[in-house]
C-alpha positions as CSV (number, residue, x, y, z in Angstrom):
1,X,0.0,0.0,0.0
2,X,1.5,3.3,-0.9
3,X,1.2,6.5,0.2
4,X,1.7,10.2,-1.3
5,X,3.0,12.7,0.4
6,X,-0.1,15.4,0.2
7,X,-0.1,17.5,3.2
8,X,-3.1,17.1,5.7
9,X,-6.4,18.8,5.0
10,X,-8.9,20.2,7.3
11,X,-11.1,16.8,6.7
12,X,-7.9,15.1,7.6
13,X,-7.4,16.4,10.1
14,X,-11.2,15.9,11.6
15,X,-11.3,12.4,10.8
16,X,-7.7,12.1,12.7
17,X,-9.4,14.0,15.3
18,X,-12.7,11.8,15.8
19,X,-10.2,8.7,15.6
20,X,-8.9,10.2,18.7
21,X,-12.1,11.3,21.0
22,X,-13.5,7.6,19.7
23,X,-10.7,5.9,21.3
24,X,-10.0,8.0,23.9
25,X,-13.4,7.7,25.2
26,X,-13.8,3.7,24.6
27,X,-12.1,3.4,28.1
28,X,-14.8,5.0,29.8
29,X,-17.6,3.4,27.4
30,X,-15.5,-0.3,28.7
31,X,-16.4,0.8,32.3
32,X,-19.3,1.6,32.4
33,X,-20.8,-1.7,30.1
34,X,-18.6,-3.7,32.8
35,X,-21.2,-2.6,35.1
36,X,-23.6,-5.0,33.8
37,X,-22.1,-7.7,31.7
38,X,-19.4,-10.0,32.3
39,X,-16.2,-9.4,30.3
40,X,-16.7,-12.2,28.0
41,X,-19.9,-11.3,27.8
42,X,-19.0,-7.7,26.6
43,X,-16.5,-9.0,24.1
44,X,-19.0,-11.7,22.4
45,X,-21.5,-9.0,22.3
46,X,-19.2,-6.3,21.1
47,X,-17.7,-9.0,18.1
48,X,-21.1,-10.1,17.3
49,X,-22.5,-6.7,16.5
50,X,-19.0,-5.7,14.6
51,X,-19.5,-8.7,12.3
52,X,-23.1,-9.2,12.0
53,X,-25.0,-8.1,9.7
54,X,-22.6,-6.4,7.6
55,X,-20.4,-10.0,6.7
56,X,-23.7,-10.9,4.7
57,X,-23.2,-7.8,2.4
58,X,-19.8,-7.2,2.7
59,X,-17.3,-9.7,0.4
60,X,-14.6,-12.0,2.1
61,X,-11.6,-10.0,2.2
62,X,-8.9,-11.5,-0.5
63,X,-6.7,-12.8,2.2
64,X,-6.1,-16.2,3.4
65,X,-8.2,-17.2,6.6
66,X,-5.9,-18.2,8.6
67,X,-4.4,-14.7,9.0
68,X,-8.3,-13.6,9.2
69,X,-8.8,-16.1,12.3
70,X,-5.7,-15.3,13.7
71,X,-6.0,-11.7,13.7
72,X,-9.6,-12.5,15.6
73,X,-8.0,-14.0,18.2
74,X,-5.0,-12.4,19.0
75,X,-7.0,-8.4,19.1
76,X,-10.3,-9.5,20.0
77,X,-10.6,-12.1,21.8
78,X,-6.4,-11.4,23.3
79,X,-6.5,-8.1,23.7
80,X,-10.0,-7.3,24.8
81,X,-10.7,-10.0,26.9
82,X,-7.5,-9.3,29.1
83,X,-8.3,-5.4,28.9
84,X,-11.9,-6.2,30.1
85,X,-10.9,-8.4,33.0
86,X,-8.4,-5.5,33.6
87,X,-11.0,-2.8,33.7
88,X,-13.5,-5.4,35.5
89,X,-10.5,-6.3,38.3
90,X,-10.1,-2.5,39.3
91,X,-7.9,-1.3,36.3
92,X,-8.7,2.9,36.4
93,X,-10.0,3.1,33.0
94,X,-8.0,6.6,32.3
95,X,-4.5,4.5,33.2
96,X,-5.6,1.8,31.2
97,X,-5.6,4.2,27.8
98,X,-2.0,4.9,28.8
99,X,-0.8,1.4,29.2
100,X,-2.5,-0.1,26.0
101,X,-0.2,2.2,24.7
102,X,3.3,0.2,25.0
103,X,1.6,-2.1,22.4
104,X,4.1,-0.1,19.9
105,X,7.3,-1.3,22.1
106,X,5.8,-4.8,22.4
107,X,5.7,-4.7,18.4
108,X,9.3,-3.3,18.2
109,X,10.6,-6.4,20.5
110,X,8.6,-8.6,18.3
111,X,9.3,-7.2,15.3
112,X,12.8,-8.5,14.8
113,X,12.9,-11.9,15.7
114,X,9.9,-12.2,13.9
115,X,9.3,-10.1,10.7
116,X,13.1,-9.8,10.2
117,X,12.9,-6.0,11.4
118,X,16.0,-3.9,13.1
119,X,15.0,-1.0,15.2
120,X,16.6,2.5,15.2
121,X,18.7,4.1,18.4
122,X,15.4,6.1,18.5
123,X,12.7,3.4,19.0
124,X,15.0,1.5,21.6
125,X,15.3,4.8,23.6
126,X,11.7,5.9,24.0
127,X,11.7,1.9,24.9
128,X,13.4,2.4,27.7
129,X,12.2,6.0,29.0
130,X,8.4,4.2,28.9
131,X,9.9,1.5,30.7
132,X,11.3,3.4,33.5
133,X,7.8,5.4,33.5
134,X,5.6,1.9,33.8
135,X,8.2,0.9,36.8
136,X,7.1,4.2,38.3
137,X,3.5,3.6,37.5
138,X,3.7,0.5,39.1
139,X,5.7,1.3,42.5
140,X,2.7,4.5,42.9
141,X,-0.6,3.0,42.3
142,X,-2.2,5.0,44.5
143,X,-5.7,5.1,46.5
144,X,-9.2,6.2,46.1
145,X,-10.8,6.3,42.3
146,X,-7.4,6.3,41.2
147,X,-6.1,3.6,43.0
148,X,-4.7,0.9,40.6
149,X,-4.3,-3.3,41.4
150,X,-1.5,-5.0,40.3
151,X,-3.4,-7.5,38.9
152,X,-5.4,-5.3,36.5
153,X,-1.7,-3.5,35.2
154,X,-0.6,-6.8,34.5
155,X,-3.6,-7.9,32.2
156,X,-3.5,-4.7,30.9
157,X,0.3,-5.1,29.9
158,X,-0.7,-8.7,28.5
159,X,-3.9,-6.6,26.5
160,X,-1.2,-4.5,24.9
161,X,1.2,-7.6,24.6
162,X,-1.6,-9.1,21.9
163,X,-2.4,-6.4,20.4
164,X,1.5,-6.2,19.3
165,X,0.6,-9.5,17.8
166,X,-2.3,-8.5,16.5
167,X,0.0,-5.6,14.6
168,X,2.4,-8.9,13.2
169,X,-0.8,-10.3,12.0
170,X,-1.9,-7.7,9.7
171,X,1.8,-7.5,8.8
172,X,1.9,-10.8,7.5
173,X,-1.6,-10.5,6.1
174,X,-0.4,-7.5,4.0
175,X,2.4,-9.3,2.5
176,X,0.0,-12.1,1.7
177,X,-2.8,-10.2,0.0
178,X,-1.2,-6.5,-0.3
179,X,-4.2,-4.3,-1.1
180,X,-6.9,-6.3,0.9
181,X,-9.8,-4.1,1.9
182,X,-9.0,-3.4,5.9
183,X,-13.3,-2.6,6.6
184,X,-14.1,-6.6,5.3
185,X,-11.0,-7.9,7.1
186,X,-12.2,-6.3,10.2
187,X,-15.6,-7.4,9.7
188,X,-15.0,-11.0,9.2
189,X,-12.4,-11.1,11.5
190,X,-14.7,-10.2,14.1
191,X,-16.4,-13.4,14.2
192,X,-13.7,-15.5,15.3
193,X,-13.8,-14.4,18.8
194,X,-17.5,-14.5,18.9
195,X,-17.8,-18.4,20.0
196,X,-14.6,-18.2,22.1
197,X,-15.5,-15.3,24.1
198,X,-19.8,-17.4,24.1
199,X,-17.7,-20.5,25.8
200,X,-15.7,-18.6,28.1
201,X,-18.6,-16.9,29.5
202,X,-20.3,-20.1,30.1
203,X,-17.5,-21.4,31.5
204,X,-16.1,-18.6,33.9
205,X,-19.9,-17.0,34.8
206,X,-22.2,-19.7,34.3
207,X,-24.9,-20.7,32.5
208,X,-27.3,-19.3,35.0
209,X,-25.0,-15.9,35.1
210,X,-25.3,-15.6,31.6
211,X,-28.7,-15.9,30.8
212,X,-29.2,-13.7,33.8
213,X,-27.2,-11.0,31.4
214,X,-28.9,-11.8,28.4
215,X,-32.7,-11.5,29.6
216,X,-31.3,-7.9,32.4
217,X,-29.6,-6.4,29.0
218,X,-30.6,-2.4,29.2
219,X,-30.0,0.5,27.7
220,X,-26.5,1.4,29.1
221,X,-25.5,-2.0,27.9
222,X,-26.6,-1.7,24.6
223,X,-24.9,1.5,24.3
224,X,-22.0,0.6,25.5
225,X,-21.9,-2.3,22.8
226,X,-22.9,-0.2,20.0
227,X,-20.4,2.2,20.9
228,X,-17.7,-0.3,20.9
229,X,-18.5,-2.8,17.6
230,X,-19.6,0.5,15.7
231,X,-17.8,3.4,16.6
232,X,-14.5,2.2,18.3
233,X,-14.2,-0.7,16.1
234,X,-15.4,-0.2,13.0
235,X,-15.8,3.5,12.0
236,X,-12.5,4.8,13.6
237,X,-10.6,1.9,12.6
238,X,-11.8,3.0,8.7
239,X,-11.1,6.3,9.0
240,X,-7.4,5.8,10.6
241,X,-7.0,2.7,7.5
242,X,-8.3,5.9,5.2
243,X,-5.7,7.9,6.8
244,X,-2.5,5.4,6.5
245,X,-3.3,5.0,2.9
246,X,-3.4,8.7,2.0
247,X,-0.3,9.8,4.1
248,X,2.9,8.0,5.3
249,X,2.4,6.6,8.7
250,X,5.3,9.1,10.1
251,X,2.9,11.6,10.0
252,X,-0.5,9.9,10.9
253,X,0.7,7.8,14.0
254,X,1.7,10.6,16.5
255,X,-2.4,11.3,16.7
256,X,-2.4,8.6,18.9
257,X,-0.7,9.9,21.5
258,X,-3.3,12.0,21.9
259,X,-5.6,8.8,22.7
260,X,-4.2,8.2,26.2
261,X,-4.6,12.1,26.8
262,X,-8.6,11.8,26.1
263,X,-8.5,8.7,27.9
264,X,-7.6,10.1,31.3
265,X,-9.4,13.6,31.2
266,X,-12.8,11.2,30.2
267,X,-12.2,9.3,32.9
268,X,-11.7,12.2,35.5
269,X,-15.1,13.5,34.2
270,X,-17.1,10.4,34.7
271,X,-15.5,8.8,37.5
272,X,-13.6,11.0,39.2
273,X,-10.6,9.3,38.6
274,X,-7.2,11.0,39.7
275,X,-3.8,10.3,39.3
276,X,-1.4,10.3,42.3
277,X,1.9,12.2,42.0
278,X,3.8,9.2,41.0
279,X,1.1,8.2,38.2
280,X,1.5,11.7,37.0
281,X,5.7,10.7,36.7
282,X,5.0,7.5,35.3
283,X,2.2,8.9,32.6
284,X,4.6,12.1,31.6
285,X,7.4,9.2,31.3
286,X,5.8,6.8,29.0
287,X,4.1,9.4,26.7
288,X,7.6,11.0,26.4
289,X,8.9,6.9,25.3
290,X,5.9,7.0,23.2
291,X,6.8,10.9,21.5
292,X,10.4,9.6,21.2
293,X,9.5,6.2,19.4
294,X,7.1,7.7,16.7
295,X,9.1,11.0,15.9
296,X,12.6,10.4,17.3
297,X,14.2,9.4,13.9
298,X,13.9,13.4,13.5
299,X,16.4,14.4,16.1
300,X,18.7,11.0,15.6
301,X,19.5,11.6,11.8
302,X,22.4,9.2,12.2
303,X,20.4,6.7,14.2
């Protein structure tokens, strides 16, 4: 897939911009349909309504299923069920924006061993400033709304560990089928987490449980999972695919830095979350790793 070098436009830069509030907000959105459903329960319903109906109008994607399935598994039913066991065990859904985010140093370490890819003195030192700032994270979890279990930090790290491999995925996909259509490969990839994420419910809640979901689903539940399969999922993923194929990634991926920053001021506003002094270190510290990975190569030309 190539990519021109046209300079940003104002509808650009408004689709980069809804990208942005739509993910920075999904956080809050995960919260509060936790409230009622289980988090396999969220992620079968989210993965249902993201593939159904549109996979009966919308054509298979030209890539081979394997790399379809895969992707399935490894970002839905990987990443989102650890992020929404995260959430559900006490993760602070503001932090939890932030630490997604090392998913782009978990694809650097994976990238080489696996795709063959060297990384620049630039990507290996924001690595290691977001490092120090998790570390910090870590040692000040804090109290109160705030507060943050180890437990959920862990499965959020593991969250942003698949969805690094969840990145390799589409890599290999690409090289596969270069110009697949990214809207039907999300689309039909969202049914392979669908019966996964059915059986672990039954399995982890309980039959009983998860009727008791199904026949108590309300409105804040069903807005949370429209929100989710049709906004987070597959309108901002469109509109950043859009993006990446009208302008080289250099210049598209530092939006999402901004993610993290929606992320925590959403979660202030609607649960009063706030960050203790040491959070506040950490976040500074791995947004700087993150500012340093993406747009480094700019101040190490001989990197």
């Amino acid at each position: 897939m190539t990519t021109t070098a046209h300079p940003l436009t104002r509808k650009d830069y408004l689709c980069a911009l809804t990208v942005v509030v739509t993910w920075g907000l999904n956080f809050v959105v995960m919260k509060l349909g936790l409230q009622g459903l289980s988090p396999m329960m969220l992620g079968a319903l989210r993965f249902l309504l993201a593939a159904f109906p549109l996979v009966l109008f919308v054509r298979r994607p030209r890539v081979p299923w394997q790399w379809v399935v895969l992707y399935g598994l490894t970002q839905g039913l990987g990443q989102f069920g650890l992020l929404f066991t995260a959430i559900k065990f006490g993760m602070p859904a503001g932090m939890a924006s932030l630490v997604i985010q090392t998913q782009a140093f978990f694809t650097l370490l994976l990238a080489a061993p696996l795709l063959g890819e060297r990384a620049r003195r630039h990507h290996w030192a924001g690595l290691a400033v977001a490092a120090a700032g998790l570390a910090v994270i870590a040692a000040g979890r804090g109290a109160g709304p705030g507060s943050m279990p180890m437990a959920g930090f862990l499965l959020t790290l593991g969250a942003a560990f698949m969805w690094a491999l969840s990145n390799l995925v589409v890599r290999h996909a690409s090289r596969k089928a270069p110009g697949y259509d990214p809207f039907a490969f999300i689309a039909w990839s969202s049914l392979a987490p669908v019966l996964p994420f059915l059986g672990l419910a039954l399995a982890l809640d309980g039959p009983g449980p998860v009727a008791g979901m199904v026949l108590g689903f309300g409105w804040r539940e069903a807005l949370a999972v429209l929100y989710l399969a049709v906004l987070a999922t597959l309108l901002a993923y469109t509109l950043w695919t859009r993006l990446l194929t009208r302008h080289p990634a250099a210049k598209i991926a530092p939006f999402s830095l901004l993610v993290p920053v929606v992320g925590l001021w959403a979660a202030w506003m609607a649960f009063g979350e706030r960050l203790e002094p040491l959070q506040w270190l950490g976040a500074a510290l791995v947004l700087c790793g993150l500012v340093v990975n993406q747009i480094g190569g700019r101040w190490f030309r001989n990197a």
